[in-house]
PyMOL Python script that loads the backbone (N, CA, C, O; Angstrom):
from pymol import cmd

cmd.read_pdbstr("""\
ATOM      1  N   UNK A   1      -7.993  -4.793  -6.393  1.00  0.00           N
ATOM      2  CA  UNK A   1      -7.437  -3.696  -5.624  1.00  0.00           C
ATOM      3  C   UNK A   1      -8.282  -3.495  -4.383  1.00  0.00           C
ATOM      4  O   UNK A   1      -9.505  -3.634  -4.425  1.00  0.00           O
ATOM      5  N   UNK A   2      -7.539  -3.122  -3.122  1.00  0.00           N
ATOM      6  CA  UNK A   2      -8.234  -3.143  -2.050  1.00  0.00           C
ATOM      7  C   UNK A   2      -9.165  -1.352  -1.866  1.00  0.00           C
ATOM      8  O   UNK A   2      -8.892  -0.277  -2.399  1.00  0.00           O
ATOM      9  N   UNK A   3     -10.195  -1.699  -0.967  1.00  0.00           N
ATOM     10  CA  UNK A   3     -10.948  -0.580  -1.237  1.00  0.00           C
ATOM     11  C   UNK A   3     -10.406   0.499  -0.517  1.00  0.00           C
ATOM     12  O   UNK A   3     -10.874   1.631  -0.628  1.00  0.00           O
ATOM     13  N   UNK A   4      -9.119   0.140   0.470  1.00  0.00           N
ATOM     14  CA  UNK A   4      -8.771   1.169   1.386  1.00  0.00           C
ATOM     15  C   UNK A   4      -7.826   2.012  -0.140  1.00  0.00           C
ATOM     16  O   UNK A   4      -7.818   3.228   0.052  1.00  0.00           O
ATOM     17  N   UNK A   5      -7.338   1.754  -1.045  1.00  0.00           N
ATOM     18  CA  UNK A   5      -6.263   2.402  -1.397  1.00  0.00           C
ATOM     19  C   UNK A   5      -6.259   2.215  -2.918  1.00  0.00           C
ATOM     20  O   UNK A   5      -6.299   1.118  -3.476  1.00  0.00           O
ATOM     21  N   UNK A   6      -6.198   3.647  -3.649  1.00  0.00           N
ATOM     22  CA  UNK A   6      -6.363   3.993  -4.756  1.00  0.00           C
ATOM     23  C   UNK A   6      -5.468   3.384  -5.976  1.00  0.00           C
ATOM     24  O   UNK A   6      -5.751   3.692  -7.134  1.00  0.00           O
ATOM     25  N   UNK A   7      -4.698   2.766  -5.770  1.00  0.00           N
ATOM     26  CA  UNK A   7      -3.412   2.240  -6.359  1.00  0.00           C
ATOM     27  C   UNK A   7      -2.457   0.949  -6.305  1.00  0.00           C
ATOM     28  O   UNK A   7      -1.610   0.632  -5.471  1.00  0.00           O
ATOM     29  N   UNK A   8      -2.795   0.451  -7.230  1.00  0.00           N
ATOM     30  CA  UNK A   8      -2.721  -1.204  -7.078  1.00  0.00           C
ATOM     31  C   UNK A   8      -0.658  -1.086  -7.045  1.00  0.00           C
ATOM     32  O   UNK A   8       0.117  -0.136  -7.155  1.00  0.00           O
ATOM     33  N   UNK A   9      -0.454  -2.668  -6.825  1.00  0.00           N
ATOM     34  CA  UNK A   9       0.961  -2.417  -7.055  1.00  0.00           C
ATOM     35  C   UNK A   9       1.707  -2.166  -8.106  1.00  0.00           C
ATOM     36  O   UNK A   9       2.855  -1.723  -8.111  1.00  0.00           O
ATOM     37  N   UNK A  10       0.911  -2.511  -9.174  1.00  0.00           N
ATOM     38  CA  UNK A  10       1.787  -2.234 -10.294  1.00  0.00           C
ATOM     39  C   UNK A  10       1.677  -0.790 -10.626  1.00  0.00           C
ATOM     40  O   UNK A  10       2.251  -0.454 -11.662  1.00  0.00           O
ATOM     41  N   UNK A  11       1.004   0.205  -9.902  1.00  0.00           N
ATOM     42  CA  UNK A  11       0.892   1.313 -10.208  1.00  0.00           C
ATOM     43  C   UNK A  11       2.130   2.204  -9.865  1.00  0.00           C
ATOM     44  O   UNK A  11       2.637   3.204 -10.372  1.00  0.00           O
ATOM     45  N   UNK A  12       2.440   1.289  -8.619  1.00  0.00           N
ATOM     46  CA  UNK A  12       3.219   2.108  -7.486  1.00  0.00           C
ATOM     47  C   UNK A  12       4.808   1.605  -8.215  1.00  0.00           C
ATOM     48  O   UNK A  12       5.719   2.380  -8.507  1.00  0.00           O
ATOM     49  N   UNK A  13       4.808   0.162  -8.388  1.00  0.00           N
ATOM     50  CA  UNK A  13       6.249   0.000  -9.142  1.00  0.00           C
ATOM     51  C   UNK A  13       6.593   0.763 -10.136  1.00  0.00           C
ATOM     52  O   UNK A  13       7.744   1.117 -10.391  1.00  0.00           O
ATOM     53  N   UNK A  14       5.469   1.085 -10.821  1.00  0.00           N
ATOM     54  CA  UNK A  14       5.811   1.732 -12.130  1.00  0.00           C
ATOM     55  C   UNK A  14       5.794   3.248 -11.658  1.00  0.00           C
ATOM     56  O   UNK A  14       5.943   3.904 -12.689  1.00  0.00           O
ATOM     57  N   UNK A  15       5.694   3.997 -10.709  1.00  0.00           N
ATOM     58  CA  UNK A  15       5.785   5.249 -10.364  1.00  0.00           C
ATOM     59  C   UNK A  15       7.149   5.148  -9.614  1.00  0.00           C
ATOM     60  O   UNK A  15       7.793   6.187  -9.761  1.00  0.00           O
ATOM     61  N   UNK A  16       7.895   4.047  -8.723  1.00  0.00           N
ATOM     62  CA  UNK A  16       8.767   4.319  -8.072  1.00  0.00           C
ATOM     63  C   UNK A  16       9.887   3.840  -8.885  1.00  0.00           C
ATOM     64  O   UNK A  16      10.953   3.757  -8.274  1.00  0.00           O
ATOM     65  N   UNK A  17       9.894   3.456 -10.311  1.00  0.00           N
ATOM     66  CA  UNK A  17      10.848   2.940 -11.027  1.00  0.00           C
ATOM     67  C   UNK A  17      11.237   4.322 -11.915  1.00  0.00           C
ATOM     68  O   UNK A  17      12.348   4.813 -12.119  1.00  0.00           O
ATOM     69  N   UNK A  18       9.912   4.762 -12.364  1.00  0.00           N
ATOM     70  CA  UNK A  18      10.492   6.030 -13.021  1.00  0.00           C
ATOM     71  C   UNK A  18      11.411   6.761 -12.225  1.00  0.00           C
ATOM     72  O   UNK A  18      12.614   6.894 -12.450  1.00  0.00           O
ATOM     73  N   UNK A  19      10.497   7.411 -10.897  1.00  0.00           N
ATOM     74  CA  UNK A  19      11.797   8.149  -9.975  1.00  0.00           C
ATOM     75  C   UNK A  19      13.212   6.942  -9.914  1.00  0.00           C
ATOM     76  O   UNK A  19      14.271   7.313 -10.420  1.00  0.00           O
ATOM     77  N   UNK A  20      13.148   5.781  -9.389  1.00  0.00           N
ATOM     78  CA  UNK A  20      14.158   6.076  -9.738  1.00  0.00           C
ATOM     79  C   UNK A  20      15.433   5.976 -10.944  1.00  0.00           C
ATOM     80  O   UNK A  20      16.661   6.025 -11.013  1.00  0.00           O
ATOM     81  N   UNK A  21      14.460   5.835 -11.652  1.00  0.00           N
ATOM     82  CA  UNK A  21      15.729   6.299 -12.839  1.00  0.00           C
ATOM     83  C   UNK A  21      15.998   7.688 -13.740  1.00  0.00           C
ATOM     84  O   UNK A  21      16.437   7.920 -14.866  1.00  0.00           O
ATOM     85  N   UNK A  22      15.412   8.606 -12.444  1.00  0.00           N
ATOM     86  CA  UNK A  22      15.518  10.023 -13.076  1.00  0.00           C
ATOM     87  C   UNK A  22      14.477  10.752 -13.360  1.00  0.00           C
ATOM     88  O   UNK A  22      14.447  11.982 -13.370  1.00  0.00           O
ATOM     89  N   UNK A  23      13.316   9.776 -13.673  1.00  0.00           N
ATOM     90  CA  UNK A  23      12.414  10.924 -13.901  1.00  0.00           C
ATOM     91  C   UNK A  23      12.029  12.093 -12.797  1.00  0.00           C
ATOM     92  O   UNK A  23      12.376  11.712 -11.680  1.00  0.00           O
ATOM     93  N   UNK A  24      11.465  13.303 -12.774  1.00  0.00           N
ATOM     94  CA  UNK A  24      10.649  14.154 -12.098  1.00  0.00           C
ATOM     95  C   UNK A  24       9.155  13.578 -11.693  1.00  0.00           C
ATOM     96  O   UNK A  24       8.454  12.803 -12.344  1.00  0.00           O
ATOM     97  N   UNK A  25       8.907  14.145 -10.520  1.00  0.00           N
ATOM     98  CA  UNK A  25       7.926  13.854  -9.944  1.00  0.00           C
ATOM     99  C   UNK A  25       6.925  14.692 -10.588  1.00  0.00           C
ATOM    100  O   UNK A  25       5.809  14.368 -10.182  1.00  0.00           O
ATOM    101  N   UNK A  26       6.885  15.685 -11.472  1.00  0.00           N
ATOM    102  CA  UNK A  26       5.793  16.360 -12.026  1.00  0.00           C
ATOM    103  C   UNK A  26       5.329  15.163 -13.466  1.00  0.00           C
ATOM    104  O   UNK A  26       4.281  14.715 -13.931  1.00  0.00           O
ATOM    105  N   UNK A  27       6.754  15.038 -13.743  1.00  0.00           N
ATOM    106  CA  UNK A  27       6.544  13.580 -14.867  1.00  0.00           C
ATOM    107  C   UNK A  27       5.295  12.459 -14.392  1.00  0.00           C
ATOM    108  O   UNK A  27       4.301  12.088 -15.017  1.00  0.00           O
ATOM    109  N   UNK A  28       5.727  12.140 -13.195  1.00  0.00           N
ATOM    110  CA  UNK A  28       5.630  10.585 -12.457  1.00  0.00           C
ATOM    111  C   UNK A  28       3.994  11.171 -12.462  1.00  0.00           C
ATOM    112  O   UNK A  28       3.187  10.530 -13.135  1.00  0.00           O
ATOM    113  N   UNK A  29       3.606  12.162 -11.850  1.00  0.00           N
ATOM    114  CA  UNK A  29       2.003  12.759 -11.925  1.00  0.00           C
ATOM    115  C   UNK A  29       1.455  12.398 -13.114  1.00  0.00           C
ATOM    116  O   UNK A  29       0.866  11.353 -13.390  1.00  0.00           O
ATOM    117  N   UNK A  30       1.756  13.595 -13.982  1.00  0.00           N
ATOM    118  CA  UNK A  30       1.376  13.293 -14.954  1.00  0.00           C
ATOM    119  C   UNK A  30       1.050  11.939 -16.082  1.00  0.00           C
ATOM    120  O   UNK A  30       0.198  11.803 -16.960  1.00  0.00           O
ATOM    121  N   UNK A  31       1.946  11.220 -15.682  1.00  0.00           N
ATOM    122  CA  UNK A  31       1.971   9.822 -16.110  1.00  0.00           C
ATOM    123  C   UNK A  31       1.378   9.114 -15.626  1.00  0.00           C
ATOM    124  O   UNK A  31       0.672   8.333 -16.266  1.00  0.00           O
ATOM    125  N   UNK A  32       1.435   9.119 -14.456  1.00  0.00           N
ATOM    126  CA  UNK A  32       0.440   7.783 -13.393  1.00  0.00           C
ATOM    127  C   UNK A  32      -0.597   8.735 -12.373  1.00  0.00           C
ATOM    128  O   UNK A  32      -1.050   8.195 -11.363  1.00  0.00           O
ATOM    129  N   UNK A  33      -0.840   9.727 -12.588  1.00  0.00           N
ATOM    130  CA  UNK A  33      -1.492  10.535 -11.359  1.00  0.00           C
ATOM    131  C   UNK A  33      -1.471  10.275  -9.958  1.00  0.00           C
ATOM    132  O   UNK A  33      -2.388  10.426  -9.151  1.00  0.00           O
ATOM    133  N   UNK A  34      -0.266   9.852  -9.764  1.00  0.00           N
ATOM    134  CA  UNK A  34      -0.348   9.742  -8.274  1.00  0.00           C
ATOM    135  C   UNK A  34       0.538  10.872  -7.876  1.00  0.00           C
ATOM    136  O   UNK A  34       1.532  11.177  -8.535  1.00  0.00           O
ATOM    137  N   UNK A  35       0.106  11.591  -6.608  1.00  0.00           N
ATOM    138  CA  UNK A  35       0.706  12.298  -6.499  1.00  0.00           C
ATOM    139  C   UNK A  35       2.324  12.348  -5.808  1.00  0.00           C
ATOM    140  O   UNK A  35       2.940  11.434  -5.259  1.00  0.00           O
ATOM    141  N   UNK A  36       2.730  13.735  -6.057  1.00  0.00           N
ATOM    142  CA  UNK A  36       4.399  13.589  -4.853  1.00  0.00           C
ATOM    143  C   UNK A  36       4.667  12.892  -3.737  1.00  0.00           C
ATOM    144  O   UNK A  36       5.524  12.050  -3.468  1.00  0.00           O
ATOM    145  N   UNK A  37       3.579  13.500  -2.991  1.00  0.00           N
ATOM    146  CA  UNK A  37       3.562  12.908  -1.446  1.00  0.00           C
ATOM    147  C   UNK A  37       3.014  11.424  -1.529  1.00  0.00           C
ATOM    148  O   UNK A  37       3.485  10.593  -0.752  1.00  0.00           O
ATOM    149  N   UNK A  38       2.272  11.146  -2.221  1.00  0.00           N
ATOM    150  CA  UNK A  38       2.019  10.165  -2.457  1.00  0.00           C
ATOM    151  C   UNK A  38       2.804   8.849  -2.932  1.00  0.00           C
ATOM    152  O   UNK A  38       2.520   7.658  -2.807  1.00  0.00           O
ATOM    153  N   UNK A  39       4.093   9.618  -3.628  1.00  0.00           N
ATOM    154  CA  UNK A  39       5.280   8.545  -4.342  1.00  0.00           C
ATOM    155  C   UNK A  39       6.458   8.650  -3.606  1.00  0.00           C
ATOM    156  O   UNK A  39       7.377   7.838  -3.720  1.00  0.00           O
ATOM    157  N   UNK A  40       6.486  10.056  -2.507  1.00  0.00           N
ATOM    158  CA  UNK A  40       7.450  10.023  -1.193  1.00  0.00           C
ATOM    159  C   UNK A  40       7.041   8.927  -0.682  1.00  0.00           C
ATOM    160  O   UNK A  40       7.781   7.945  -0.750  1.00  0.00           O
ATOM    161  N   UNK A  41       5.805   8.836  -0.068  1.00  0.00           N
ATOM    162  CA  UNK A  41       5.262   7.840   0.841  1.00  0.00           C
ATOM    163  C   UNK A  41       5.309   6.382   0.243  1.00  0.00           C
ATOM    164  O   UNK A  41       5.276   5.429   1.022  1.00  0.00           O
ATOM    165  N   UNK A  42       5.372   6.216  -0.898  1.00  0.00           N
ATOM    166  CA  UNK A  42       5.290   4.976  -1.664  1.00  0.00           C
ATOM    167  C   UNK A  42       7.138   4.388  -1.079  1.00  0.00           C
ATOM    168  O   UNK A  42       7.573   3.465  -0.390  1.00  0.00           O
ATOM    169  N   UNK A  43       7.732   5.549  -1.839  1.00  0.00           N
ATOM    170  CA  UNK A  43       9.551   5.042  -1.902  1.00  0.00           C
ATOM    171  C   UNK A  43      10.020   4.980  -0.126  1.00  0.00           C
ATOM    172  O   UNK A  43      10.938   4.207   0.145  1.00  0.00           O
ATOM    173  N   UNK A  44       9.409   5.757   0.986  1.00  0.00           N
ATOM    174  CA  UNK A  44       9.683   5.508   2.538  1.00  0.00           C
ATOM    175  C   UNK A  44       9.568   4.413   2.737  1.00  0.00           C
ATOM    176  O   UNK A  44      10.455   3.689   3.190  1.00  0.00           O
ATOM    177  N   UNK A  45       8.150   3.988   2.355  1.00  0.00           N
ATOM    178  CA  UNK A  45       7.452   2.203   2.462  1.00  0.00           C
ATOM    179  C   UNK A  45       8.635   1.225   2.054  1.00  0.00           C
ATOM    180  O   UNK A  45       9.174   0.263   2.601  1.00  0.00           O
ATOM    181  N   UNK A  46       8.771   1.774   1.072  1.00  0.00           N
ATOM    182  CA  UNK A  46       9.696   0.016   0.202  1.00  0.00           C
ATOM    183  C   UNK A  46      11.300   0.233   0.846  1.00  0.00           C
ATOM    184  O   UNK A  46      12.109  -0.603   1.248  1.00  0.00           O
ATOM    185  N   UNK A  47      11.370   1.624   0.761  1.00  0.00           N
ATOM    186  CA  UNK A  47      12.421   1.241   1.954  1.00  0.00           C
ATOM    187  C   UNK A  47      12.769   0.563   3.249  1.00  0.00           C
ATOM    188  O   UNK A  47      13.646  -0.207   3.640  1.00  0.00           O
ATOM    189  N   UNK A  48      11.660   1.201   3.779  1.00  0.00           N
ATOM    190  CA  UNK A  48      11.617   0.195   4.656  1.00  0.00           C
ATOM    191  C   UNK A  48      11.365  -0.999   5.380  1.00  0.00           C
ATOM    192  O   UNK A  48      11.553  -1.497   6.490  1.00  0.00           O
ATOM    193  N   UNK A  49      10.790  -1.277   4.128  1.00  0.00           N
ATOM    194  CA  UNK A  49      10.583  -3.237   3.985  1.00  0.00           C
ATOM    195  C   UNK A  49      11.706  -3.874   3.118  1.00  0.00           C
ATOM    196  O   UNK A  49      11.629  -4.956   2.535  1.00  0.00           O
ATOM    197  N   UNK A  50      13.320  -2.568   3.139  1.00  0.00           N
ATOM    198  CA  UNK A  50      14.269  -3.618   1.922  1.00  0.00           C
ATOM    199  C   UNK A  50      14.356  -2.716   1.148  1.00  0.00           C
ATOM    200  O   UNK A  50      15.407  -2.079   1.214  1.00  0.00           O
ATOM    201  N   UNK A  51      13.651  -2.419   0.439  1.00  0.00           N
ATOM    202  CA  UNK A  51      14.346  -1.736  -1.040  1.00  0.00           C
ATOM    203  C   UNK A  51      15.749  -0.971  -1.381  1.00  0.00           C
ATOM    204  O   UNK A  51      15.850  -0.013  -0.614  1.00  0.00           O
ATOM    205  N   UNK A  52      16.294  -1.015  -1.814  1.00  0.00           N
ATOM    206  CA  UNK A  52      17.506  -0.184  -1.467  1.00  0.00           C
ATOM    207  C   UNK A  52      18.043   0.327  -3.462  1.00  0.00           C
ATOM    208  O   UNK A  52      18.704  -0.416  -4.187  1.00  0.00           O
ATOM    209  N   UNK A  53      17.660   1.321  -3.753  1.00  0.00           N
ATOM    210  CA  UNK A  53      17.905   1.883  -4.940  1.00  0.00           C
ATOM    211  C   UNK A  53      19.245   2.456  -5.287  1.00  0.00           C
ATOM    212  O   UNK A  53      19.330   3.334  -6.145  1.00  0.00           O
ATOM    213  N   UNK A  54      20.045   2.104  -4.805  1.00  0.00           N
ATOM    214  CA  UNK A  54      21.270   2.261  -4.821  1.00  0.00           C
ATOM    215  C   UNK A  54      21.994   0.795  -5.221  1.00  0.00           C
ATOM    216  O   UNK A  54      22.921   0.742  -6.028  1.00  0.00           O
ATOM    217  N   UNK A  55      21.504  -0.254  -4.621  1.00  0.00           N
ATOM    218  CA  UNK A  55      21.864  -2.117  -4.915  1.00  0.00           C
ATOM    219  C   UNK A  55      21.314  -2.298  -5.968  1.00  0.00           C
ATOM    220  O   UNK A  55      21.994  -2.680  -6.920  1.00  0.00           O
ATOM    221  N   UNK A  56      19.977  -2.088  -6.108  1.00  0.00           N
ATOM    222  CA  UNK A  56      19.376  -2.909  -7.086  1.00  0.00           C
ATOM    223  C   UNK A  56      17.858  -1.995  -7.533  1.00  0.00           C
ATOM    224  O   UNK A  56      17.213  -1.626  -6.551  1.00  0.00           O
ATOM    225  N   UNK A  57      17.463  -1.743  -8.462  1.00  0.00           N
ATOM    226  CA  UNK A  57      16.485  -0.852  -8.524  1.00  0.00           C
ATOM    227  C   UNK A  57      15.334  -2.146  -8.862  1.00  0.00           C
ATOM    228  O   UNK A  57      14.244  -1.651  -9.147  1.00  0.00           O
ATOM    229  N   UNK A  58      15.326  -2.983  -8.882  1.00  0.00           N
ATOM    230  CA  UNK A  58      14.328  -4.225  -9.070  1.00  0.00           C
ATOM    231  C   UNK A  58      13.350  -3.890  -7.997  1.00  0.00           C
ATOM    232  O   UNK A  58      13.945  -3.483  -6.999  1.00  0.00           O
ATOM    233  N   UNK A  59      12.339  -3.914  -7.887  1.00  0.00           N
ATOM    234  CA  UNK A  59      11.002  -3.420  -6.932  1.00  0.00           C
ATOM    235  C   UNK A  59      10.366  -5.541  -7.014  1.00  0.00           C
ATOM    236  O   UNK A  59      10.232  -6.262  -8.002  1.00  0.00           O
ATOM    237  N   UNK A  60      10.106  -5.903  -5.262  1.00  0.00           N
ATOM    238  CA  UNK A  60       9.629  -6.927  -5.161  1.00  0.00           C
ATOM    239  C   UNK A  60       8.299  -6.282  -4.585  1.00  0.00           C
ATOM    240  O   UNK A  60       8.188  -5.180  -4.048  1.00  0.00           O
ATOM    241  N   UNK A  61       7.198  -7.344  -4.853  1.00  0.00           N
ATOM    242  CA  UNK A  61       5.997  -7.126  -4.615  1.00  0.00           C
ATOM    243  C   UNK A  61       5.915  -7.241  -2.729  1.00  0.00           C
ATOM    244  O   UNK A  61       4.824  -7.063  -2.188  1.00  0.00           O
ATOM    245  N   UNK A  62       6.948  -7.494  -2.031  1.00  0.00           N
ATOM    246  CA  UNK A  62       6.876  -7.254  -0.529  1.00  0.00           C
ATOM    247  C   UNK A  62       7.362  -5.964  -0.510  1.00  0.00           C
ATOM    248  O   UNK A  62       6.864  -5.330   0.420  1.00  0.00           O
ATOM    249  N   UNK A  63       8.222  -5.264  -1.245  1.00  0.00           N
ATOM    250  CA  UNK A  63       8.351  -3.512  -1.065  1.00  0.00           C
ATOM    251  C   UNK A  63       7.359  -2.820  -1.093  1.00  0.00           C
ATOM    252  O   UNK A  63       7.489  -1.743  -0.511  1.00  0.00           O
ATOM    253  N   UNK A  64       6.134  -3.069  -1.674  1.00  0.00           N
ATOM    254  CA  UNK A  64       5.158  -2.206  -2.398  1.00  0.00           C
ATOM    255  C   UNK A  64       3.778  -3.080  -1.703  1.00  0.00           C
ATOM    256  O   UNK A  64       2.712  -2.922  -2.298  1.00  0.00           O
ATOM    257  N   UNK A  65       3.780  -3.728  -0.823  1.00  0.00           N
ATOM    258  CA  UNK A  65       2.306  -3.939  -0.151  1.00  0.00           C
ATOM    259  C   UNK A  65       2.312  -3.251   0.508  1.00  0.00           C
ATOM    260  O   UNK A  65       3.236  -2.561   0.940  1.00  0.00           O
ATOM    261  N   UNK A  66       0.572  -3.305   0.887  1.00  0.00           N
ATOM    262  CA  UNK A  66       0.061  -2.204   2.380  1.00  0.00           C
ATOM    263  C   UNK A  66       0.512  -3.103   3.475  1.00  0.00           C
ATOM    264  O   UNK A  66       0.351  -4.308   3.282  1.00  0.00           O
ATOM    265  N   UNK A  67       1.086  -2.691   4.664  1.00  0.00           N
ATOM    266  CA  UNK A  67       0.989  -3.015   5.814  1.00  0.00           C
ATOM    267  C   UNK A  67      -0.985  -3.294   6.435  1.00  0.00           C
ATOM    268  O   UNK A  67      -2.057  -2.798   6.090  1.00  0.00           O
ATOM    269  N   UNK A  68      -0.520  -4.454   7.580  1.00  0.00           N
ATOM    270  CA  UNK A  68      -1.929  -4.942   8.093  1.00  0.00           C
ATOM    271  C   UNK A  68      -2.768  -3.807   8.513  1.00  0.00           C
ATOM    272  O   UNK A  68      -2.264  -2.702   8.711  1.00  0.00           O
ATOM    273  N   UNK A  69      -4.081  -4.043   8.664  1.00  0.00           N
ATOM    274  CA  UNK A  69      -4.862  -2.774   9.324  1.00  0.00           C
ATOM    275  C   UNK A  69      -5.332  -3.423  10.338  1.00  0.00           C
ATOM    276  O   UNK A  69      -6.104  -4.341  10.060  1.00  0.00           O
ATOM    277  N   UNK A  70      -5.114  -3.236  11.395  1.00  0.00           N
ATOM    278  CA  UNK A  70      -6.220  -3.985  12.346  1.00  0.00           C
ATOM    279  C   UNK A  70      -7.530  -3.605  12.978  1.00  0.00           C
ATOM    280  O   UNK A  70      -8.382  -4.380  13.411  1.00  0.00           O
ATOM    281  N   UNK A  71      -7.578  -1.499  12.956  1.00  0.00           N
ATOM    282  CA  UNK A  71      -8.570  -1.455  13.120  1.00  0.00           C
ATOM    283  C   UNK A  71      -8.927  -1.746  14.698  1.00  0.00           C
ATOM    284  O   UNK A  71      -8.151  -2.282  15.490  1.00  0.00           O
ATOM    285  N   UNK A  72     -10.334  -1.258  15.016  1.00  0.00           N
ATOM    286  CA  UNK A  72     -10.379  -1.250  16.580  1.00  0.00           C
ATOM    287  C   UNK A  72     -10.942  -2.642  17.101  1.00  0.00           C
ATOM    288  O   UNK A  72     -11.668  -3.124  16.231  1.00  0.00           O
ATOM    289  N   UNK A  73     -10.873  -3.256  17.959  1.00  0.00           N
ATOM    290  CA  UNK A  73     -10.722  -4.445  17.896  1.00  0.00           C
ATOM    291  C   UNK A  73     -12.332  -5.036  18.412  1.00  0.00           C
ATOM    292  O   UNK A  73     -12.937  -4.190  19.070  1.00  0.00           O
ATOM    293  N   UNK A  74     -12.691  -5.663  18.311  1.00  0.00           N
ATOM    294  CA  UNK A  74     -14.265  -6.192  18.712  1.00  0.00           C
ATOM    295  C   UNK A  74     -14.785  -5.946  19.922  1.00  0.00           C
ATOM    296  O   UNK A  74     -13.901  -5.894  20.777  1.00  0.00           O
ATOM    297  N   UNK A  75     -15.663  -5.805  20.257  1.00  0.00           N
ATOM    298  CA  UNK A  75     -16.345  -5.439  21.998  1.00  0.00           C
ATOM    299  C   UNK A  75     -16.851  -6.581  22.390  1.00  0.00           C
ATOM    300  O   UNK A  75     -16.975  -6.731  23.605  1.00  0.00           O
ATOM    301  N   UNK A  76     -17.347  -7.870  21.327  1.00  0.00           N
ATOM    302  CA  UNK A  76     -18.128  -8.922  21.507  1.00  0.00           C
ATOM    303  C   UNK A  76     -17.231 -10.289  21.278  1.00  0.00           C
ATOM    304  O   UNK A  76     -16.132 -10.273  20.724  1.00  0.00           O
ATOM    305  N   UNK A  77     -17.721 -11.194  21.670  1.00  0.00           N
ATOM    306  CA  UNK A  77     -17.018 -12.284  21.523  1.00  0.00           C
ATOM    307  C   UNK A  77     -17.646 -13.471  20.545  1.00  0.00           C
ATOM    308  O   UNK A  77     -18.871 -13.548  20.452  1.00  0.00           O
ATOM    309  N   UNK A  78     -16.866 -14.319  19.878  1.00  0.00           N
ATOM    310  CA  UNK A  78     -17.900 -15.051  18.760  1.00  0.00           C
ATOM    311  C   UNK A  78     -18.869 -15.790  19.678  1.00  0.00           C
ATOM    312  O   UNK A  78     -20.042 -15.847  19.308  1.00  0.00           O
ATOM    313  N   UNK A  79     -18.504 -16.389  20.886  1.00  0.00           N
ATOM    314  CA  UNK A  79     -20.080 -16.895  21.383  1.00  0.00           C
ATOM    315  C   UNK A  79     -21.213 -15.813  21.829  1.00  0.00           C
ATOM    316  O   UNK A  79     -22.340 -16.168  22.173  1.00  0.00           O
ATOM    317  N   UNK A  80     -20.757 -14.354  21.782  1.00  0.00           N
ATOM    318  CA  UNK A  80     -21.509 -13.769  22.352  1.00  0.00           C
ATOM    319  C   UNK A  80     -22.558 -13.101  20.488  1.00  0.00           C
ATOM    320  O   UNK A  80     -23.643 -12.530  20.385  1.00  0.00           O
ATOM    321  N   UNK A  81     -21.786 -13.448  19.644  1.00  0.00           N
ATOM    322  CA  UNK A  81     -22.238 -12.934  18.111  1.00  0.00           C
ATOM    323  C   UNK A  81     -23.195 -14.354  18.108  1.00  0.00           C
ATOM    324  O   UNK A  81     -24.424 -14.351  18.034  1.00  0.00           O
ATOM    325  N   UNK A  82     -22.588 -15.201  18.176  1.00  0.00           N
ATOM    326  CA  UNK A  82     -23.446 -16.294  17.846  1.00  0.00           C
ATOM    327  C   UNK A  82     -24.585 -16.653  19.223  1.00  0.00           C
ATOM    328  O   UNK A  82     -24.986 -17.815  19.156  1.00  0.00           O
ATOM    329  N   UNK A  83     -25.115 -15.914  20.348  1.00  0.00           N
ATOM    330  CA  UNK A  83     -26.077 -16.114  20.742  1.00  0.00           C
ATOM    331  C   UNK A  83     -26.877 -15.066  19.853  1.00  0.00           C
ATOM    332  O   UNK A  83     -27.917 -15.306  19.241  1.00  0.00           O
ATOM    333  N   UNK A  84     -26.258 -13.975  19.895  1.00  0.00           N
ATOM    334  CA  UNK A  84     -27.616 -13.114  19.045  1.00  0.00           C
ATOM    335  C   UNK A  84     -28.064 -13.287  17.975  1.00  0.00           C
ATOM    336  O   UNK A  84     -29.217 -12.912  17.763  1.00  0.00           O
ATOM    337  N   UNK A  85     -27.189 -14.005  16.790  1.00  0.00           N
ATOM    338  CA  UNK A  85     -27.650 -14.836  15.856  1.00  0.00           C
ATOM    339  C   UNK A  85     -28.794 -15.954  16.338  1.00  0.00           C
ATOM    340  O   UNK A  85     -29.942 -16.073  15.909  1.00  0.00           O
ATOM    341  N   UNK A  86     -28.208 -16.627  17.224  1.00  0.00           N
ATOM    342  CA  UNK A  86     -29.618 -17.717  17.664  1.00  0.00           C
ATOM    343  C   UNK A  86     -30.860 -17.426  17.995  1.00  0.00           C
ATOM    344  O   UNK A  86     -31.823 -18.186  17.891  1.00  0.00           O
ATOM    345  N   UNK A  87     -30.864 -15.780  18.598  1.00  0.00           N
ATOM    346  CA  UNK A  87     -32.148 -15.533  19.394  1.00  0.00           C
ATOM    347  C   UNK A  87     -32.619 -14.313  18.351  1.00  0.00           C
ATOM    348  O   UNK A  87     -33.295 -13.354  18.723  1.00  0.00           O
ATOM    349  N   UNK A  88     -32.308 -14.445  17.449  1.00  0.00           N
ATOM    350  CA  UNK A  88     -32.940 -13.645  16.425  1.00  0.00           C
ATOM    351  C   UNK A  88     -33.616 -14.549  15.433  1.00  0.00           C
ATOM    352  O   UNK A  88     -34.679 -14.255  14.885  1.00  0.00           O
ATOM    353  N   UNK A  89     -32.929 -15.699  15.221  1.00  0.00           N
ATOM    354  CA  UNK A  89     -33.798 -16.780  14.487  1.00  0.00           C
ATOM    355  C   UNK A  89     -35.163 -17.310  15.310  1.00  0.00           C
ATOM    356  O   UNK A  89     -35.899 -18.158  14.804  1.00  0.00           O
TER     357      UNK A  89
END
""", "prot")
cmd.dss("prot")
cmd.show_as("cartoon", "prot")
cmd.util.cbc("prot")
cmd.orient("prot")
């Protein structure tokens, strides 16, 4: 499991399968502790990579990944990492 995020995928399939086959979200807590907003935000995601719970309630492991992080992007360049590596040796 990645360190950005509390909840592997099988956590999240198994929270967005209960909703949708009826269960309550006080259920889905209690059962998997993830929270509401947390299983809103789960079922927005897989929607919008596909999921469609109305076709098919089958959850693919591309519904339920994290999107990339990229994060702020480098100030340095690898020859400029690898001189300061050299002149530190």
């Amino acid at each position: 499991m990645s360190s950005q995020n509390r909840y592997d995928i099988a956590q999240r399939a198994q929270a967005l399968t209960l909703l949708v086959i009826g269960a309550t979200y006080d259920y889905i807590t209690t059962q998997t502790s993830i929270s509401k907003r947390q299983i809103q935000y789960y079922l927005a995601t897989a929607k919008s990579q596909g999921f469609d719970p109305t076709v098919s309630i089958i959850l693919k492991e591309e519904y339920l990944k994290d999107g990339i992080r990229t994060g702020r992007p480098k100030k340095t360049s690898l020859e400029q990492e690898e001189a300061i590596i050299t002149s530190i040796k």
